[in-house]
C-alpha positions as CSV (number, residue, x, y, z in Angstrom):
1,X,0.0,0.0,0.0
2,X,1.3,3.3,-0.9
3,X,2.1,5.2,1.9
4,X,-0.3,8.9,2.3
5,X,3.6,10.9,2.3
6,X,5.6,8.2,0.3
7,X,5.0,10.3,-2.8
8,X,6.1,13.5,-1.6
9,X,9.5,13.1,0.1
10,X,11.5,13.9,-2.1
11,X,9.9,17.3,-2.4
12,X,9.8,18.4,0.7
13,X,6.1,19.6,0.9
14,X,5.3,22.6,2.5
15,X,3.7,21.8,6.1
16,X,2.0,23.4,9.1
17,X,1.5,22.0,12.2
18,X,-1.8,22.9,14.6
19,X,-2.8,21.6,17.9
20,X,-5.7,22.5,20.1
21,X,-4.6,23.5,23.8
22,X,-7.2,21.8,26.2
23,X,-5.1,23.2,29.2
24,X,-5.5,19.9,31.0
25,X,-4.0,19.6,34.3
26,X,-3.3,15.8,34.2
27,X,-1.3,15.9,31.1
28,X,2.5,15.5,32.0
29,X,3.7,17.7,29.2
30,X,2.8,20.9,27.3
31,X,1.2,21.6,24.3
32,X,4.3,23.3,22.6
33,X,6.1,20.5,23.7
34,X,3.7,17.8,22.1
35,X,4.1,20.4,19.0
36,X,7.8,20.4,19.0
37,X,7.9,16.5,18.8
38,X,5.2,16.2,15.9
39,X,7.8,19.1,14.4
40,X,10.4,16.4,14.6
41,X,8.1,13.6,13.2
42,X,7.0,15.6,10.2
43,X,10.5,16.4,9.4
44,X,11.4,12.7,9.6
45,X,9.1,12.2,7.2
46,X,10.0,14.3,4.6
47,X,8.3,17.5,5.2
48,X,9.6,21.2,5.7
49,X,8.0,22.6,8.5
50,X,6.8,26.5,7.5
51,X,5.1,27.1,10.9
52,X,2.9,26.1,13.7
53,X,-0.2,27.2,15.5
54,X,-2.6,26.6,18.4
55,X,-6.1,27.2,19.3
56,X,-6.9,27.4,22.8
57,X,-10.2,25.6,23.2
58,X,-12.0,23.7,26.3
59,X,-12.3,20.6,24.3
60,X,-12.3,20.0,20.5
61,X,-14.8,21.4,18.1
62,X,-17.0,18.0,16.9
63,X,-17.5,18.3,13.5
64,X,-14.5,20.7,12.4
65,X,-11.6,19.9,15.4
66,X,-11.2,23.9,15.1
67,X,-13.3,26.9,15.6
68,X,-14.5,28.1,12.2
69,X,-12.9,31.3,13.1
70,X,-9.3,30.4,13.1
71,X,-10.0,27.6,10.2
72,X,-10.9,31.1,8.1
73,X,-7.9,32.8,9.6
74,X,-5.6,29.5,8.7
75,X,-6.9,29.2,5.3
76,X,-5.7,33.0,4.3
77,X,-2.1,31.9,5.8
78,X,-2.2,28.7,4.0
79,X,-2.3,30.4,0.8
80,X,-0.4,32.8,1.5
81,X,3.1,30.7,2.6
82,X,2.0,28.2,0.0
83,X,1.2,25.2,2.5
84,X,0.2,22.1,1.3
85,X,-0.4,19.7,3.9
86,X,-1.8,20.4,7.1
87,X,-0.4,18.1,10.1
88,X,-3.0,18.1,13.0
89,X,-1.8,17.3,16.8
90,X,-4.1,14.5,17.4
91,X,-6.2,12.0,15.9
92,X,-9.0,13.4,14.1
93,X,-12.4,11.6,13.2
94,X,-12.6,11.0,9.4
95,X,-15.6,13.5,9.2
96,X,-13.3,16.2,10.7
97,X,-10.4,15.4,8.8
98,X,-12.9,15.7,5.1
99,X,-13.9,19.1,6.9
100,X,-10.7,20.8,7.3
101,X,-9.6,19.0,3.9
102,X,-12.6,20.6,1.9
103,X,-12.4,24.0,4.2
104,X,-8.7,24.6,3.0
105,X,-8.3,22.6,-0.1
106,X,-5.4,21.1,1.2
107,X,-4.2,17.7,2.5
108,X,-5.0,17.2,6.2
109,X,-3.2,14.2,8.1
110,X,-3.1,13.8,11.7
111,X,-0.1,12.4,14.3
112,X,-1.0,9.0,14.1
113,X,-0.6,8.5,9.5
114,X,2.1,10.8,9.8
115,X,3.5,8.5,12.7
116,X,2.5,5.2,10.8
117,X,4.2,6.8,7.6
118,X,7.4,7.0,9.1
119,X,7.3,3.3,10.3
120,X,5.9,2.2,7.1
121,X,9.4,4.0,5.2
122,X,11.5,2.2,8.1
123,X,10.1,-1.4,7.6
124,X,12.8,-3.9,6.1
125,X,11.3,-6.9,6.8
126,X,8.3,-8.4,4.8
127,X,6.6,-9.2,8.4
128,X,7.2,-6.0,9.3
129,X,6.0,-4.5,6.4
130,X,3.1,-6.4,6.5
131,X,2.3,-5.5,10.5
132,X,2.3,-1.7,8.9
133,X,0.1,-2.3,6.3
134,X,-2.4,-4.0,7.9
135,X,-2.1,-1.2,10.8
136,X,-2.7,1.7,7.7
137,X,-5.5,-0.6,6.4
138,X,-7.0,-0.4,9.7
139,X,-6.7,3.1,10.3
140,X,-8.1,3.8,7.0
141,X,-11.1,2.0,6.8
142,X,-13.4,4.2,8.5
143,X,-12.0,7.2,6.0
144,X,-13.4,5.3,3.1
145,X,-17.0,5.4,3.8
146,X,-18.4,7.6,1.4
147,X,-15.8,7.8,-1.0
148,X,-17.5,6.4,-3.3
């Protein structure tokens, strides 16, 4: 299975990164911190990291992740520094992920196919290959309901 980033490595493609602060108390690290490390894993795999963002919300917005205020802010910077993929701090539903995709006419991945991107380039093995794309497979059957 071709992996969502494969494609693009060699280019480099133009990324932002956004998180949602929920200011948790229980949570043993920060958001910046949380954002540095997805900074790191987007570079990993492939990316160039143009610049970062977060919304300060009490809990996610359900059907867009963001407030449709900052998505309308975003969406002027996005054109602006010529971004092409958005990387999101979290995992978003498939409804929210089509939502910011069709919002900023953009690719939209979140931590965890940016996370199983990177282990998908790394697998040597054929079982280990295998273990990666049946764990993408998995993650990306609920984002093919209505793609048809």
């Amino acid at each position: 299975m071709e992996s969502p980033l494969r494609s693009k490595q060699a280019h480099g493609e133009p990324a932002f990164l956004l998180a949602v602060d929920e200011r948790t108390p229980d949570v043993p690290f920060t958001c910046q911190e949380s954002l540095a490390e997805l900074a790191e894993l987007a570079t990993t795999a492939g990316l160039q990291v143009v610049g970062s963002d977060i919304q300060r919300l009490a809990h996610p917005v359900a059907g867009s992740y963001f407030g449709t205020g900052k998505i309308r802010t975003w969406t002027t910077r996005f054109q602006a520094e010529g971004v092409q993929v958005v990387v999101v701090d979290a995992e978003l539903k498939p409804s929210q992920q089509r939502t910011l995709e069709e919002a900023w006419g953009i690719k939209v991945i979140d931590r965890t196919t940016l996370i199983l991107d990177i282990f998908a380039r790394r697998a040597k093995t054929l079982e280990a290959q295998l273990q990666i794309e049946l764990a993408q497979l998995n993650y990306l059957y609920p984002r093919l309901t209505r793609m048809w």
